[in-house]
Wavefront OBJ file of the C-alpha trace (Angstrom):
o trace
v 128.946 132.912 116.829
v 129.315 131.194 120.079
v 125.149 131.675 120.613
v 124.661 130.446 117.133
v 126.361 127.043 117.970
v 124.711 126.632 121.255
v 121.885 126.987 119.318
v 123.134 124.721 116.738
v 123.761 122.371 119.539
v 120.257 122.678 121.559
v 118.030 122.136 118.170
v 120.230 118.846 117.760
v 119.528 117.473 121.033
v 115.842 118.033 120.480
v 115.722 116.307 116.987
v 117.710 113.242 118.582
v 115.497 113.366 121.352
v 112.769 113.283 118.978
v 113.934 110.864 116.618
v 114.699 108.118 119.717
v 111.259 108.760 121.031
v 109.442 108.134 118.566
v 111.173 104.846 117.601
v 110.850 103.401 121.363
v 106.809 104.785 121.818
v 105.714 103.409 118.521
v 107.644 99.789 118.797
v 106.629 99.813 122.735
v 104.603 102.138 123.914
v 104.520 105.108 125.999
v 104.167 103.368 129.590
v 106.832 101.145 128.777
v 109.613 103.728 127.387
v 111.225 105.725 130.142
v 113.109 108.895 129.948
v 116.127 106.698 130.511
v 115.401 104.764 127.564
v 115.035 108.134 125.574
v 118.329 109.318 126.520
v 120.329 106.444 126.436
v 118.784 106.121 122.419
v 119.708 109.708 121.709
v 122.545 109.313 123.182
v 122.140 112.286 125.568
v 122.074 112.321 129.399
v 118.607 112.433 130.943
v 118.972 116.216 132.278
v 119.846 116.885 128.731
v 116.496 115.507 128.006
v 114.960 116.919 130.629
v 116.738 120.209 129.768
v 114.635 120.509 126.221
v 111.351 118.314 127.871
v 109.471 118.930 131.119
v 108.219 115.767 130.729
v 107.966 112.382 128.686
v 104.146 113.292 127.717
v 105.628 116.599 126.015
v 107.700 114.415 124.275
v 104.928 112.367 123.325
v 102.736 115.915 122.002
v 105.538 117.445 120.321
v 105.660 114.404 118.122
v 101.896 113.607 117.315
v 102.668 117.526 116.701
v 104.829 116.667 114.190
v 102.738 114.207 112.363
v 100.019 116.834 111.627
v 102.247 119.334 110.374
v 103.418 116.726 108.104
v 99.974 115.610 106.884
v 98.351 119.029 106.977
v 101.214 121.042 104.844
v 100.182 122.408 101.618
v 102.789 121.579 99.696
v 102.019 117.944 100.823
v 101.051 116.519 96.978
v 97.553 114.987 99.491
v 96.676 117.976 100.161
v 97.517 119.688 96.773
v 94.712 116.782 95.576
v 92.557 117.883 98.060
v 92.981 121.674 96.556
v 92.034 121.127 93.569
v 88.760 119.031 94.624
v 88.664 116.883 91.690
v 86.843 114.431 93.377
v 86.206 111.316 92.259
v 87.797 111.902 88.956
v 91.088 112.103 91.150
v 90.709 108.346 93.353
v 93.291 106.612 91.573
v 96.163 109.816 92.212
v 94.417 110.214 96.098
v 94.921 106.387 96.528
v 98.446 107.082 95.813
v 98.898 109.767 97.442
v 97.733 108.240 100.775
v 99.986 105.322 100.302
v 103.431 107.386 100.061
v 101.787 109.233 103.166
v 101.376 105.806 104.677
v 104.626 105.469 103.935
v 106.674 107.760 105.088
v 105.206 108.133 108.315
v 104.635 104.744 109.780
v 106.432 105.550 112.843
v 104.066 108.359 113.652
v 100.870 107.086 112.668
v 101.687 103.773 115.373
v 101.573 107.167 117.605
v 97.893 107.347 116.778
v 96.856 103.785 118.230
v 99.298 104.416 121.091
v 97.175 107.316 121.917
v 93.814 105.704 121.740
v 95.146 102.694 123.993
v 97.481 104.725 126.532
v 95.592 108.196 126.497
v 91.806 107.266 125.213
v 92.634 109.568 122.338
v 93.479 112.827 123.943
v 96.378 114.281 122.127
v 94.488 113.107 118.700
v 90.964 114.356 119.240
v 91.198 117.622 118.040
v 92.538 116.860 114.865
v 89.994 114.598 113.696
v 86.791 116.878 114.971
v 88.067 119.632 112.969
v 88.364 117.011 110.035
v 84.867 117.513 108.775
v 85.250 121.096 108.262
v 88.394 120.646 106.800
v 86.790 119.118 104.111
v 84.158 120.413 103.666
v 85.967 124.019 103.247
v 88.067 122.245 100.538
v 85.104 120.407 98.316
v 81.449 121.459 99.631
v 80.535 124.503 97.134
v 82.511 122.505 93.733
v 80.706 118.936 94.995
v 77.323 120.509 95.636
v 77.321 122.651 92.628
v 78.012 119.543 90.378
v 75.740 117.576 92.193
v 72.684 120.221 91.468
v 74.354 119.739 87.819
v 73.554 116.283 87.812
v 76.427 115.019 87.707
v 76.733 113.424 90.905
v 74.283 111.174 92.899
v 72.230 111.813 95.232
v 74.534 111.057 98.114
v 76.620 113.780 99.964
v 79.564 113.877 97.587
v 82.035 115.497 100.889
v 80.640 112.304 103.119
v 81.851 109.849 100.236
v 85.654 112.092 100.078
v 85.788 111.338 103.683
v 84.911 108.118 103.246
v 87.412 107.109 100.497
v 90.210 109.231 102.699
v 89.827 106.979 105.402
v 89.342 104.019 103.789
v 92.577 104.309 102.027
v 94.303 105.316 105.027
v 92.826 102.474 107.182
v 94.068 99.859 104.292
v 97.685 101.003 103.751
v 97.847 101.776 107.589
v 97.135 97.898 107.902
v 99.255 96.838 105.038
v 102.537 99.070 106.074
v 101.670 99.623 109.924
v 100.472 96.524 111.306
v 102.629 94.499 108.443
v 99.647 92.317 107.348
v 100.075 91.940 103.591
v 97.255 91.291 101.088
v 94.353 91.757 104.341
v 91.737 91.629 101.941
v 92.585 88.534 99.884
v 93.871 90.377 96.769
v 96.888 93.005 96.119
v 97.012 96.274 97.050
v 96.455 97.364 93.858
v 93.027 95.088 93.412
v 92.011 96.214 96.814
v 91.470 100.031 95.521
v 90.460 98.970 92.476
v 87.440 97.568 93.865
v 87.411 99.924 96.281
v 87.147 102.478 93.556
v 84.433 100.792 91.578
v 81.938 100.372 94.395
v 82.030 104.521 95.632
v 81.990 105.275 91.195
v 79.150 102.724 90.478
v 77.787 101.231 94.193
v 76.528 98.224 94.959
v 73.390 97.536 93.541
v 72.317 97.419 90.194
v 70.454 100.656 88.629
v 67.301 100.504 87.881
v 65.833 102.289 84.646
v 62.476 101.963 85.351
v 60.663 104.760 86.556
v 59.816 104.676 90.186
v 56.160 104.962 89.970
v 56.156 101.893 88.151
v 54.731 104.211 85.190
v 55.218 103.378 81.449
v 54.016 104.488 78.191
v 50.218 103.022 79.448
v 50.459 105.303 82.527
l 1 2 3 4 5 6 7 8 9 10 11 12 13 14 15 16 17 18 19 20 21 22 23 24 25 26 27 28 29 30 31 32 33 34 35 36 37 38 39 40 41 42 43 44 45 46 47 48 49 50 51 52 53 54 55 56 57 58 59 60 61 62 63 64 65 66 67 68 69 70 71 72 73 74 75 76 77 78 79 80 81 82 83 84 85 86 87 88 89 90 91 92 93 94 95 96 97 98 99 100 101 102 103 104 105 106 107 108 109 110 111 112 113 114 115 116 117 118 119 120 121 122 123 124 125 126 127 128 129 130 131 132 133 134 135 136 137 138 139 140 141 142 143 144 145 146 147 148 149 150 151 152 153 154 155 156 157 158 159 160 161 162 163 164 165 166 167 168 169 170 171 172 173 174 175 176 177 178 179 180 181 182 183 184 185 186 187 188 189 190 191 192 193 194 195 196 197 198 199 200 201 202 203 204 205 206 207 208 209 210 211 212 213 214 215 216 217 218
């Protein structure tokens, strides 16, 4: 019993640990938040801190840690989209999906631009070079099979998912992240619409003449 409230006790520490970090590096940075600063916000003493973390940049991994075991669980209803590669049927649900991600993790994904300025992206790297693969493992073989159907363009359908992913995730990161509101000079809502339209339909207009410039005359 008395081991099982010690470690009771320890995993509490670490999630106040991690919960004050992550509020101080993502309102202020990493060089500017000391150990200090993390205890005094978890209300712990520093060699409690230090007890659980050899260091502030452990801190630091442990949470960008966190963030992709958030975005990268199955059950995630993202990734349960992603499955089922429905693509691009499914925009409107991924659109909405990305937004509650957005959402709920604003905190960590202000971890990602820390990174980049603070670290020149070194605790995020690997995550987004195994991205491709990621999705292509997930939509390549249904995409490319309904694309030899026909029934897709002549673009790489897996390029356009990635695409769309990061587009949405760019616009709600810059709508609920960097609180600028209607960035685009319309709602959110008529953002993705268009958004939506132009990877369905594209740009330019299509044209139904043949391309040799052939007709009935030859």
């Amino acid at each position: 019993m008395a081991a099982s409230r010690q470690r009771a006790k320890s995993e509490a520490s670490v999630g106040r640990t991690l919960e004050a970090a992550l509020e101080l590096f993502s309102s202020q940075g990493f060089g500017a938040t000391s150990m200090r600063q993390i205890a005094d916000a978890a209300g712990l003493s520093v060699g409690n801190v230090y007890h659980h973390f050899a260091s502030k940049e452990e801190i630091f991994q442990r949470l960008i840690d966190q963030y992709w075991e958030r975005v990268l669980d199955p059950e995630l209803g993202l990734n349960r989209i992603f499955a089922q590669a429905g693509f691009p049927e499914d925009l409107e649900a991924m659109a909405a999906a990305i937004e509650e991600v957005v959402e709920a993790n604003r905190s960590y994904i202000l971890l990602i631009y820390v990174d980049v300025i603070e670290f020149r992206g070194e605790h995020i790297r690997s995550f987004y070079e195994g991205m491709a693969g990621r999705f292509n493992e997930a939509y390549a073989a249904k995409l490319r099979s309904r694309q030899q159907a026909g029934e897709l363009g002549e673009v790489d359908p897996v390029v356009a998912v990635m695409a769309a992913t990061r587009w949405f995730f760019y616009f709600f990161t810059v709508e609920k992240c960097f609180g600028v509101p209607m960035h685009l000079g319309m709602s959110p809502q008529q953002a993705v619409d268009e958004f939506i339209r132009l990877l369905r339909y594209g740009l330019l207009p299509r044209d139904p003449t043949p391309k040799d410039g052939g007709g009935e005359d030859g």
